[in-house]
MARTORRO-360582 format. One line per field, with one value per residue (C-alpha): residue in three letters; residue number from 0; x, y, z. Coordinates in nm, 3 decimals. Each point is the difference from the previous one (the first is absolute). Last residue first. Layout:
BEGIN
code = c(ALA, ...) .
pos = c(NUM, ...) .
c1 = c(X, ...) .
c2 = c(Y, ...) .
c3 = c(Z, ...) .
END
This chain:
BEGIN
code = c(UNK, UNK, UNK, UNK, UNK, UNK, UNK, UNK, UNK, UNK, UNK, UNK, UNK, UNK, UNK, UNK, UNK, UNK, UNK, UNK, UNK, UNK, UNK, UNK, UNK, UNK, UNK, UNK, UNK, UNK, UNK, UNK, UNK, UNK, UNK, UNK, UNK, UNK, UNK, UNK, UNK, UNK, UNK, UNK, UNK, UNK, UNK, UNK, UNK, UNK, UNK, UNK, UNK, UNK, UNK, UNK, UNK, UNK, UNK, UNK, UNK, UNK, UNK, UNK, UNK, UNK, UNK, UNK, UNK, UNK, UNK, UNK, UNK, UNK, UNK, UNK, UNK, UNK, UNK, UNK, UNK, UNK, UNK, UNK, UNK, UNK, UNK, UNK, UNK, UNK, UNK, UNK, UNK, UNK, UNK, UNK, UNK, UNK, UNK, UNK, UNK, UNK, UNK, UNK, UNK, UNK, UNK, UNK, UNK, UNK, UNK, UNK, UNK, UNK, UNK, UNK, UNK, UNK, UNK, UNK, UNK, UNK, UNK, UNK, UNK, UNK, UNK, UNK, UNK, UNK, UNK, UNK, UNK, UNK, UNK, UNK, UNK, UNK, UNK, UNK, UNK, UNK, UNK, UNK, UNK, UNK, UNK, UNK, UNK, UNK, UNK, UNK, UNK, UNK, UNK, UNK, UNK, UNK, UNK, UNK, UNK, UNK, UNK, UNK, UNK, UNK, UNK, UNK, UNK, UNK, UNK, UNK, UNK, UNK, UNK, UNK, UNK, UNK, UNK, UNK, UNK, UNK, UNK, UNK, UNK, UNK, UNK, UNK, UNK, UNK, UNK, UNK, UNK, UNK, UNK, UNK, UNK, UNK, UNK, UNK, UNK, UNK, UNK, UNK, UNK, UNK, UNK, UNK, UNK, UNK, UNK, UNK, UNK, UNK, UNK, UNK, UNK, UNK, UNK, UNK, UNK, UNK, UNK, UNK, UNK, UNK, UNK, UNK, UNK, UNK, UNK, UNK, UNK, UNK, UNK, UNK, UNK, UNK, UNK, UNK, UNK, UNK, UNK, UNK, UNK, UNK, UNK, UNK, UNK, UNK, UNK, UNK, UNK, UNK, UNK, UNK, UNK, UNK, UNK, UNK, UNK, UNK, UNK, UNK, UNK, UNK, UNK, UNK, UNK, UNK, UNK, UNK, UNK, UNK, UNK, UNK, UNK, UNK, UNK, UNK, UNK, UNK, UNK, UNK, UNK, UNK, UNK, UNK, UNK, UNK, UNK, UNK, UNK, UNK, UNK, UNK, UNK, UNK, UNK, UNK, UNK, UNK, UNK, UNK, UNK, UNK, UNK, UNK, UNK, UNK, UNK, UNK) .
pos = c(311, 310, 309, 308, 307, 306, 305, 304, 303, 302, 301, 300, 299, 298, 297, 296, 295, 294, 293, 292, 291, 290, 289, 288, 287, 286, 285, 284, 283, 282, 281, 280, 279, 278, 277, 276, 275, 274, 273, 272, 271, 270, 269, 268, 267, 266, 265, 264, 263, 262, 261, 260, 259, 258, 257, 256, 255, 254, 253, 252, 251, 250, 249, 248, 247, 246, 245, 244, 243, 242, 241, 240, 239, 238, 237, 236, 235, 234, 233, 232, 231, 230, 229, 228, 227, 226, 225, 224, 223, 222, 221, 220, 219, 218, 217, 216, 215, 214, 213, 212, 211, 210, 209, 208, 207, 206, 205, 204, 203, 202, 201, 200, 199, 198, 197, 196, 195, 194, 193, 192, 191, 190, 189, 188, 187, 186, 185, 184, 183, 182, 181, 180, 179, 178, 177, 176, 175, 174, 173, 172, 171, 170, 169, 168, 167, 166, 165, 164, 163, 162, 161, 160, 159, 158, 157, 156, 155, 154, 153, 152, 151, 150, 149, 148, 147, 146, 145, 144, 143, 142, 141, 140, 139, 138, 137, 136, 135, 134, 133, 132, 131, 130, 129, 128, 127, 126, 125, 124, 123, 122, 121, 120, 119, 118, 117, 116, 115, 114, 113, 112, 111, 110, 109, 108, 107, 106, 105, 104, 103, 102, 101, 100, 99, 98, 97, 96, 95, 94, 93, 92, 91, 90, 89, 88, 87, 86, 85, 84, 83, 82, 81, 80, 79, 78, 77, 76, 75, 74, 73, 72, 71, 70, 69, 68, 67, 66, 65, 64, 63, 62, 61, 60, 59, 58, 57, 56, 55, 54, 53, 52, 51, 50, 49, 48, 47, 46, 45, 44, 43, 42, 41, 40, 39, 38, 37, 36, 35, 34, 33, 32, 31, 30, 29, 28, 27, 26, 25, 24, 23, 22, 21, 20, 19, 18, 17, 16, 15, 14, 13, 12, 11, 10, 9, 8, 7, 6, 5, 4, 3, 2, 1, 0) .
c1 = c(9.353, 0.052, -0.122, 0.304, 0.173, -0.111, 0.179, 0.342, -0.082, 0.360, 0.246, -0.267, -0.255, 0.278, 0.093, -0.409, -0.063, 0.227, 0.037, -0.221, -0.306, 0.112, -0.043, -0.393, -0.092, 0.228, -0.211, -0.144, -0.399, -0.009, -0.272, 0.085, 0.096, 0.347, 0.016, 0.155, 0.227, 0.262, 0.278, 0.229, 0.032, 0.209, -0.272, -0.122, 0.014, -0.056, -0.280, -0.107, -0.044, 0.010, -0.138, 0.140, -0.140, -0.333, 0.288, 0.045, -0.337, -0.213, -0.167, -0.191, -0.141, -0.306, 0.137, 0.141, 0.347, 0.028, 0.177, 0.243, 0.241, 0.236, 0.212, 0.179, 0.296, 0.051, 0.327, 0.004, 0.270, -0.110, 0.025, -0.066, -0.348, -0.143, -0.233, -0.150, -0.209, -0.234, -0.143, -0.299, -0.188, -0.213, -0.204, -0.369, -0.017, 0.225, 0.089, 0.143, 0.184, 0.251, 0.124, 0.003, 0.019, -0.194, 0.032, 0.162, -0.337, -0.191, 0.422, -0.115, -0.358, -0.167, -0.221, -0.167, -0.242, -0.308, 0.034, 0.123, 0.116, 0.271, 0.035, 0.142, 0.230, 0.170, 0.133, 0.262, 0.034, 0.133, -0.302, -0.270, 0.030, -0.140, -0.281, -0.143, 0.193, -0.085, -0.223, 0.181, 0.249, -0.240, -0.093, -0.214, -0.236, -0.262, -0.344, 0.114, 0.086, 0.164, 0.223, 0.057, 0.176, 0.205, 0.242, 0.149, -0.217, -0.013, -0.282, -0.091, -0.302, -0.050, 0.159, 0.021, -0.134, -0.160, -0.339, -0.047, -0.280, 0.083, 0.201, 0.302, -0.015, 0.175, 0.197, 0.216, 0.173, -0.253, 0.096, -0.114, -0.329, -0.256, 0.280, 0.255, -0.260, -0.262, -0.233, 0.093, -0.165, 0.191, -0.153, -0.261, -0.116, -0.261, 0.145, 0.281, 0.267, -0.091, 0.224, 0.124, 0.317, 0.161, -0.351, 0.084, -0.113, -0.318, -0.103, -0.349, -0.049, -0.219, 0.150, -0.099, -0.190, -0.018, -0.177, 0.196, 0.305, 0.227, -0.120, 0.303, 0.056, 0.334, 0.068, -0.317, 0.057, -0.252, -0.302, -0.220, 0.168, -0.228, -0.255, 0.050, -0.253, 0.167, -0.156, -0.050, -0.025, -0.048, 0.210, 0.370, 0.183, -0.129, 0.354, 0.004, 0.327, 0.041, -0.347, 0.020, -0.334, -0.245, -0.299, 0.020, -0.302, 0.045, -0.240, 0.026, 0.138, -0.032, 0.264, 0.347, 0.216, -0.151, 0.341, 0.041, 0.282, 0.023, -0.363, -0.002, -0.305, -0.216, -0.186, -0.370, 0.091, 0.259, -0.316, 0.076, -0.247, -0.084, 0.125, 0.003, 0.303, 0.393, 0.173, -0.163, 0.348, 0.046, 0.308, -0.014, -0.315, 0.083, -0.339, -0.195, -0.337, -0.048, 0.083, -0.309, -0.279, 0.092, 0.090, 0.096, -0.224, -0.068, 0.212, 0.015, 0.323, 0.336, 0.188, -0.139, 0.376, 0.044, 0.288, 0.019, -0.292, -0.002, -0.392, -0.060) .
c2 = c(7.508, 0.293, -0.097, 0.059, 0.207, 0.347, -0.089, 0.063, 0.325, 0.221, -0.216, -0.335, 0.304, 0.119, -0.348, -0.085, 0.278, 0.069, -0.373, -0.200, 0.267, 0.108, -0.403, 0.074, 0.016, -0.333, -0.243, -0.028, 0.054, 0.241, -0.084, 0.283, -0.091, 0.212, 0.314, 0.206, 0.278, 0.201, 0.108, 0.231, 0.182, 0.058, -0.022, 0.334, 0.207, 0.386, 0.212, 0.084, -0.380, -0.205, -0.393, -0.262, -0.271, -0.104, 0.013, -0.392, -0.103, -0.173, -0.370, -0.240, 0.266, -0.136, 0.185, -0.059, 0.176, 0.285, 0.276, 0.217, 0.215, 0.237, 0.180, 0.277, 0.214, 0.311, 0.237, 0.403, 0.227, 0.380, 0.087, -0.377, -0.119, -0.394, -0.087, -0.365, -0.089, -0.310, -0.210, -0.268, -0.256, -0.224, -0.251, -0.134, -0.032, 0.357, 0.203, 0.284, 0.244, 0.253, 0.350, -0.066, 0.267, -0.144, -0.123, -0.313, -0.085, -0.289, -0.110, -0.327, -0.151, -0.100, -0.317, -0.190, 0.256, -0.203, 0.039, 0.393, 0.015, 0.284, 0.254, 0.266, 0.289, 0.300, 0.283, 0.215, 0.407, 0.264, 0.042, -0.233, -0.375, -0.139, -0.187, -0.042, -0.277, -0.179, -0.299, 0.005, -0.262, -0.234, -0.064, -0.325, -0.225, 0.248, -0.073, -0.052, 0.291, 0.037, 0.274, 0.295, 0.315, 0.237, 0.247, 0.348, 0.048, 0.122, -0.065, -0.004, -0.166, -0.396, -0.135, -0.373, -0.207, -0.274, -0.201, 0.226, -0.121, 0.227, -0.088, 0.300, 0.301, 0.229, 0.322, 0.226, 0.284, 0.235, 0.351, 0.007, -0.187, 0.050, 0.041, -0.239, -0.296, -0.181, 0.087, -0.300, -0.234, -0.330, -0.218, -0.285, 0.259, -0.148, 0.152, -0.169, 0.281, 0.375, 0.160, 0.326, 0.220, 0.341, 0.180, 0.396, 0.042, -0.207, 0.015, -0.284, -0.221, -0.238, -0.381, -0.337, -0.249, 0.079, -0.168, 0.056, -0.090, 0.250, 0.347, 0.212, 0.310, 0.193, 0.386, 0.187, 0.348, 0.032, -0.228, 0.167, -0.283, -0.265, 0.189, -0.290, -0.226, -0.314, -0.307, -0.346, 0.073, -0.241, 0.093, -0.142, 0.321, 0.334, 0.187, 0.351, 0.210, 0.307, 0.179, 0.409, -0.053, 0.035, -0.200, -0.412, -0.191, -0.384, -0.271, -0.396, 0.102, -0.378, 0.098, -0.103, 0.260, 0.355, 0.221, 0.382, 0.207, 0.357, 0.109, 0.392, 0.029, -0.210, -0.261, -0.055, 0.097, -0.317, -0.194, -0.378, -0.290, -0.278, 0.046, -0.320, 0.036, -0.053, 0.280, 0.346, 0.189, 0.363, 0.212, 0.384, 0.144, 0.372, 0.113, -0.271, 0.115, -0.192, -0.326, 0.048, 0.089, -0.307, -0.284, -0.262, -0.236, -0.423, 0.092, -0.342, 0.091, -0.130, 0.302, 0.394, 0.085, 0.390, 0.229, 0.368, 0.123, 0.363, 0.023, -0.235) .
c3 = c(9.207, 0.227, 0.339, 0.250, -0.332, 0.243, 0.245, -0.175, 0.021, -0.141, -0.116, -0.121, -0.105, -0.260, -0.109, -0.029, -0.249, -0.247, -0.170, 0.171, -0.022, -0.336, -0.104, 0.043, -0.345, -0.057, 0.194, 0.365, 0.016, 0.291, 0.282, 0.244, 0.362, -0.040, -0.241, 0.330, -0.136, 0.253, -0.270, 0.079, -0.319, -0.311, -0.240, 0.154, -0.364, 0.020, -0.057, 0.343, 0.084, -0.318, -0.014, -0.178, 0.241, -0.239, -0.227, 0.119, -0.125, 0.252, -0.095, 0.237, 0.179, 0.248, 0.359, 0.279, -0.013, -0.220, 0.232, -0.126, 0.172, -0.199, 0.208, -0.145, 0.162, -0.110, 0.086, -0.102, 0.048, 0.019, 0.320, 0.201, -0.128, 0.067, -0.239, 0.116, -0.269, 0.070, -0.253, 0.043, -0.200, 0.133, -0.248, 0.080, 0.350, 0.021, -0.291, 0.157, -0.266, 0.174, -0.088, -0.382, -0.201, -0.299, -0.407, 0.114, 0.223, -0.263, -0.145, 0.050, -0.010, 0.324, 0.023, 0.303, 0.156, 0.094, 0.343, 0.033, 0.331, -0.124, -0.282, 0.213, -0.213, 0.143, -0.262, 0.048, -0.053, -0.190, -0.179, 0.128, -0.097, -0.234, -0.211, -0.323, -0.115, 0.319, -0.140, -0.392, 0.040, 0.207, 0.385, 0.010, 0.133, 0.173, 0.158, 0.332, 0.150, 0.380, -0.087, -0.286, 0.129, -0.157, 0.183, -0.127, -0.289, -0.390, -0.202, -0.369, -0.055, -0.047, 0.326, -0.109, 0.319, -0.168, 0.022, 0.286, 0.293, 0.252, 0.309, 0.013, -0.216, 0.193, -0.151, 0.188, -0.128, -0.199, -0.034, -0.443, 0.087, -0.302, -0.235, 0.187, -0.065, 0.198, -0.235, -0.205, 0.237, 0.156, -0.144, 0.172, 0.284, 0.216, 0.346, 0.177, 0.016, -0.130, 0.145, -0.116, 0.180, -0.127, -0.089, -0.069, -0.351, 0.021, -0.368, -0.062, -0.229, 0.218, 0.153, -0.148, 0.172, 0.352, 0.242, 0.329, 0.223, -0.096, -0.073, 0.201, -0.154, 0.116, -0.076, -0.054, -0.049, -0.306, 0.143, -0.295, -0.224, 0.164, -0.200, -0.259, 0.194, 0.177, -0.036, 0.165, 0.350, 0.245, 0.293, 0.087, -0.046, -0.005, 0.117, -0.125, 0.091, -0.145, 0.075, -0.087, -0.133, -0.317, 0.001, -0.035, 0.081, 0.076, -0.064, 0.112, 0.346, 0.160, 0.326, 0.037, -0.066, 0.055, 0.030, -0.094, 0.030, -0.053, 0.126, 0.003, -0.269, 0.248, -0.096, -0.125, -0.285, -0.019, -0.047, 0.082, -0.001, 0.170, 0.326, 0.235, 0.234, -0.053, -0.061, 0.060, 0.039, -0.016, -0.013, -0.073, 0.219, 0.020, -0.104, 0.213, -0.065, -0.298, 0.181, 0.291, -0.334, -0.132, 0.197, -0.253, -0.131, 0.100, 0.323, 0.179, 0.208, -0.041, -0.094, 0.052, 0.053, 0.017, -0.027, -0.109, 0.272, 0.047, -0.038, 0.259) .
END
């Protein structure tokens, strides 16, 4: 089957991969050896045409890198706690998928083309500092979902289109400096997902002034959400801005009004409609929350007036 672009080797008990039958398929772009027994993975062993690769679910505990036209790796949910620096001789690849693994820290390494990184519920406890726009300068999507941060301050320069950080529960608090580093592409918005986060009961204000805001999710823990409608008609432009928040269920007992004060393409939305759910959370009524009286609650009474039902 030397013409062979396609091939599913799923489900099987394949403790290593076929050898000498995969280097004969020349034209052999998509391959997929999810879900069987392989221990380790020698891309050598591969052939040079192979675009997208996917062994998820296996016990790979070593991986080989040589130089390949690969641009889609996925190696999740293996055992592998290390990735050698000649990661960087994967120069066209495009979306790394490492989630579900051992890591500790990730390698200085340059990928110039990578646009997505995960590297959800591994054994990080920071997020690294080569993780950075130097190392990454295309990068779009980052995932750090499940590890065991004691913060999530991004510590090198970085500039994304969507951030991810869910179902962690070794984190208390999102502080003035945690995103200083980060934002959006050039000419572009920034998506934000801090949600699920147990322990997650304290968010300064003014922590996403600094970005283009496209829409912050803060589900479980805090949900924060804006939506730009940008509707064009020659050269006349109308925007609409929806700001939904979602807080309800949670431990806050305190959230500072500027937490709200967001800007969306570098202009103000305090003039919104406001869809914001702080109900079921165990507030501790005095003068620090008088905002939510004052501003708040007549806005919510016109526009949701469901969402008082379990404000107290």
């Amino acid at each position: 089957m030397p013409e062979l672009e396609y091939l599913n080797l799923s489900f099987n008990k394949f403790t290593t991969l076929p050898v000498n039958s995969l280097l004969y398929m020349q034209h052999l772009k998509i391959l997929h050896v999810n879900n069987n027994q392989l221990l380790s993975l020698n891309l050598q062993n591969l052939p040079l045409s192979l675009l997208e690769l996917y062994t998820e679910n296996n016990f790979i505990n070593i991986i080989s890198f040589q130089k390949s036209s690969i641009h889609t790796l996925n190696i999740q949910n293996n055992s592998i706690s290390n990735i050698c620096n000649n990661l960087t001789l994967l120069e066209e690849l495009k979306k790394l998928n490492i989630s579900g693994n051992f890591l500790s820290n990730f390698p200085e390494v340059f990928l110039k083309s990578l646009e997505t990184l995960d590297v959800s519920f591994n054994n990080l406890t920071i997020i690294p500092e080569t993780i950075s726009i130097k190392n990454f300068p295309s990068l779009r999507i980052f995932k750090v979902s499940g590890n065991h941060l004691k913060d999530i301050k991004i510590r090198s320069e970085l500039n994304l289109e969507i951030f991810e950080v869910k179902f962690t529960k070794t984190f208390e608090k999102i502080d003035q400096e945690t995103f200083l580093m980060l934002k959006e592409k050039k000419n572009s918005c920034i998506n934000i997902t801090i949600s699920s986060n147990k322990k997650l009961s304290v968010i300064e204000e003014n922590v996403f002034r600094h970005m283009n805001i496209c829409s912050v999710s803060i589900l479980h823990t805090q949900v924060f959400y804006i939506k730009i409608f940008l509707l064009k008609k020659y050269v006349c432009y109308t925007i609409f801005f929806i700001f939904q928040l979602d807080l309800s269920n949670n431990y806050f007992t305190h959230l500072p009004s500027k937490l709200f004060n967001i800007n969306v393409y570098n202009k103000n939305v305090s003039n919104l409609k406001y869809f914001i759910n702080l109900q079921g959370n165990p507030f501790i009524c005095n003068c620090s929350l008088q905002w939510i009286l004052n501003e708040l609650v007549p806005k919510l009474y016109i526009t949701n007036p469901n969402l008082l039902e379990d404000l107290r």
